[in-house]
GUDREN-443107 format. One line per field, with one value per residue (C-alpha): residue number from 1; residue in one letter; x, y, z. Coordinates in pm, whole numbers, plus 50000, padded with zeros to 5 digits. Example, Ala and Ser with C-alpha at 12.3 -4.5 7.8 and 13.67 -1.06 7.14 Angstrom:
<pts>
pos (1,2) $
code (A,S) $
x (51230,51367) $
y (49550,49894) $
z (50780,50714) $
</pts>
This chain:
<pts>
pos (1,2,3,4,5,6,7,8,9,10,11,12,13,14,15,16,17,18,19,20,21,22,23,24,25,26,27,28,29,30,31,32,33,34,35,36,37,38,39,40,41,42,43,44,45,46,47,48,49,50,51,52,53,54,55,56,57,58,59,60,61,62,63,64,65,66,67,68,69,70,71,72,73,74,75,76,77,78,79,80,81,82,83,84,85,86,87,88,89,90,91,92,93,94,95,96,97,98,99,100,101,102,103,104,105,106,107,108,109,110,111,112,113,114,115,116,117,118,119,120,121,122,123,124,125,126,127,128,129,130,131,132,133,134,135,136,137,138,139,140,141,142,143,144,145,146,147,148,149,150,151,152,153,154,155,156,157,158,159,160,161,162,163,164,165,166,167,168,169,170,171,172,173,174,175,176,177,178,179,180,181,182,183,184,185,186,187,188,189,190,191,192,193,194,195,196,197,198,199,200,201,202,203,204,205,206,207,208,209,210,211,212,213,214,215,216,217,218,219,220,221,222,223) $
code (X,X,X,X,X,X,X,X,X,X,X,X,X,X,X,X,X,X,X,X,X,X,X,X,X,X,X,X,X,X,X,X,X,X,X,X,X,X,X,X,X,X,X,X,X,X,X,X,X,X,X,X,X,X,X,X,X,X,X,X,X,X,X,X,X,X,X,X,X,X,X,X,X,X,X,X,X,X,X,X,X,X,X,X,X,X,X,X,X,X,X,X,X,X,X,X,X,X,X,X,X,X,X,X,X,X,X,X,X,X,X,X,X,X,X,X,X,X,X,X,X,X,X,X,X,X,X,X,X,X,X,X,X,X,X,X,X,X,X,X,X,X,X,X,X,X,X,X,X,X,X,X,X,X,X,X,X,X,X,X,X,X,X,X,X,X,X,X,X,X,X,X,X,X,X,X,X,X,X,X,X,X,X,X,X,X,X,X,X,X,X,X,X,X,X,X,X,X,X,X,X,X,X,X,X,X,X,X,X,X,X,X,X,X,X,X,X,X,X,X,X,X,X) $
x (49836,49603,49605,49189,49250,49606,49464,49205,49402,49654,49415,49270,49632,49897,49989,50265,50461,50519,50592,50863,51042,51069,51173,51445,51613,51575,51789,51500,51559,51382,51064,50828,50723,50799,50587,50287,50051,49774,49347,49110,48947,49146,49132,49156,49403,49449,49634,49692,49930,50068,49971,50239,50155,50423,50343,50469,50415,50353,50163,49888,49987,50409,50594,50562,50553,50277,50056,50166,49788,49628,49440,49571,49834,49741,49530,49265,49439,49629,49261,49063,49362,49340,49271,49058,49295,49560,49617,49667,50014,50140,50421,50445,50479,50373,50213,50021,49755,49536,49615,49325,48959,48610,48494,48841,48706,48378,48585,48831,48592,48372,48680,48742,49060,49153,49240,49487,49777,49933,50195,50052,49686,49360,48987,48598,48728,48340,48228,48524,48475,48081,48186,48408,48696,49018,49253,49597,49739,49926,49579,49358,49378,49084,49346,49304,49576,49399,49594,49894,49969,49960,50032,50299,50326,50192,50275,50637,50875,50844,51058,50880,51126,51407,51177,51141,50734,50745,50405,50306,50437,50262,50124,50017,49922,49727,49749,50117,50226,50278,50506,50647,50726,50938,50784,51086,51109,50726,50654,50952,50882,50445,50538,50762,50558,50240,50487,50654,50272,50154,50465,50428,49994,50177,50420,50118,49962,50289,50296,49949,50047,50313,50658,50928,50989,51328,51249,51004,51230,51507,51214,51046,51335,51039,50907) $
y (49163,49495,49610,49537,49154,49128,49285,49053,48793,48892,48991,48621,48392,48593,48782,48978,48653,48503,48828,48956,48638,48674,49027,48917,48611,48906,49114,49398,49303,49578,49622,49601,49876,49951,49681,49817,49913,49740,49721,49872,49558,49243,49034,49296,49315,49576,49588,49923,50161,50407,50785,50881,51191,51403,51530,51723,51891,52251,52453,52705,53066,52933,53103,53294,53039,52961,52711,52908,53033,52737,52467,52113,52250,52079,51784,51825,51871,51526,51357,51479,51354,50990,50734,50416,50165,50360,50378,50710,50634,50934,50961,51012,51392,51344,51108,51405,51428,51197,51187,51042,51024,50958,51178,51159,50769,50842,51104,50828,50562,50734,50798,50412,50474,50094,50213,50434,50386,50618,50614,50761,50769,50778,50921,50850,50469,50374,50562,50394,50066,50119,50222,49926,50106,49975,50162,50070,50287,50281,50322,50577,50886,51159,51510,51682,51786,52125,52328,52138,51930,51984,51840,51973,51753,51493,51235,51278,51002,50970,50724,50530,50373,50236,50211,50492,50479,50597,50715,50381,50163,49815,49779,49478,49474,49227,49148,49042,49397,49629,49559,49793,49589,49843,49913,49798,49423,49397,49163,48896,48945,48895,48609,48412,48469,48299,48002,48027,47980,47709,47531,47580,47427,47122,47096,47135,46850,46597,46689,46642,46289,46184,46430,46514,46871,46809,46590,46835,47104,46905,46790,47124,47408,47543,47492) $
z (48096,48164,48502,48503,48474,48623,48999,49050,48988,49180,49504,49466,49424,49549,49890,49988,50130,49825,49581,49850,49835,49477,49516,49771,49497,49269,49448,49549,49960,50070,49952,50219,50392,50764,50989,51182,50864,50865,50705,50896,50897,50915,50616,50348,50088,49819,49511,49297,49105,49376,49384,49608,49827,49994,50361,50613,50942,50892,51166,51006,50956,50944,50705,50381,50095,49859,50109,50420,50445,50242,50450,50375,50157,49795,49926,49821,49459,49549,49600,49322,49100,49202,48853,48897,49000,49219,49559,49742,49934,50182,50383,50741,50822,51190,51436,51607,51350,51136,50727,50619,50701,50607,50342,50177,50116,49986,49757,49640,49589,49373,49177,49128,49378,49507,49831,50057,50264,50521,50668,51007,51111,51021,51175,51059,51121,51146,50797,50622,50778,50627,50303,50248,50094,50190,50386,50533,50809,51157,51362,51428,51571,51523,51569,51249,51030,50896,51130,51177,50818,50480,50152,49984,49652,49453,49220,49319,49490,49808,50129,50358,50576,50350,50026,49770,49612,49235,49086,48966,49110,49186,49530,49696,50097,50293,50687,50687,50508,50231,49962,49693,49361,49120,48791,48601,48741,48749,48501,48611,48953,48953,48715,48916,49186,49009,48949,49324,49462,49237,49369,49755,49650,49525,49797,50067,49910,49910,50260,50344,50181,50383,50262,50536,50496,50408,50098,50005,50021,49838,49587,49510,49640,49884,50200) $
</pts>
């Protein structure tokens, strides 16, 4: 299925819950990333290919290299890159400064970018919140990063916490989390995890009607 009819889909009868217990039978036990990343405003969930971003502390006017003198490093570069449909993931190069803010949303909507992630903070919270994009971070904090952060690399792998993002990789986050699901067991894994929710609908209705959990668990293998 194309990405443009698999997302929705996926947005309206999946969440993260359900996929990472698929991931886990599958043997993929740690896909989620590190607790503590969460919408700007409760409720939303995104789903998107992963533009991973590579960040790091890096005080202006340190060192000799190539983006010793360069604002933001290759950020900039990073954002106008972004493809309808992904989701600009960076890792966490410091909690002292803000990764993400307000223009950087208009910038990536208007691309058709499904939303960001960060793995640190974020600023403008009010402008985002008003332009409706969705954005996933560890709270706000308005400290820029111009003189203290760049961005040293994109569409590289990055780690957040125990899981390695590929460029592409499937992305699915809600309330509950962020999940990771590996390009190569993509297909089994959103697949069983259709089936695994229209099972745990059925379920809630024998139990509605009357079911123990333990006979629905030994009738359905859910609960």
């Amino acid at each position: 299925m194309e990405d443009a009819a698999l997302f929705p889909r996926i947005r309206n009868e999946l969440f993260t819950a359900v996929i990472g217990d698929v991931l886990d039978v599958m043997g993929h036990r740690h896909q989620f990333l590190p607790p503590g990343l969460a919408p700007l405003q409760p409720g939303q969930r995104l789903v998107g290919r992963a533009m991973p971003v590579l960040e790091a502390a890096y005080p202006e006017g340190a060192g000799a290299g190539p983006l010793a003198d360069q604002p933001f490093g290759v950020m900039f570069q990073a954002l106008d890159d972004l493809k309808p449909g992904e989701i600009y993931i960076a890792s966490g190069a410091s909690l002292d400064f803000a990764l993400w803010g307000g223009l950087m949303s208009t910038r990536a909507q208007v691309l058709g970018a499904a939303g960001a992630i960060l793995d640190g903070y974020v600023r403008d919270t009010s402008e985002i919140r008003s332009l409706g994009f969705p954005v996933f971070s560890r709270g706000a904090y308005a400290q820029d990063q111009g003189v203290r952060g760049k961005v040293l690399d994109f569409r590289t792998p990055i780690q957040i916490g125990a899981v390695q993002v590929q460029n592409g990789d499937l992305i699915v986050a809600d309330d509950e989390g962020v999940l990771i699901v590996p390009r190569d067991v993509e297909a089994e894994a959103i697949a069983a995890a259709f089936e695994k929710a229209a099972t745990e609908n059925r379920v809630a209705t024998a139990i509605r009607a009357g079911m123990s959990s333990q006979e629905a668990f030994a009738t359905f293998g859910v609960m």
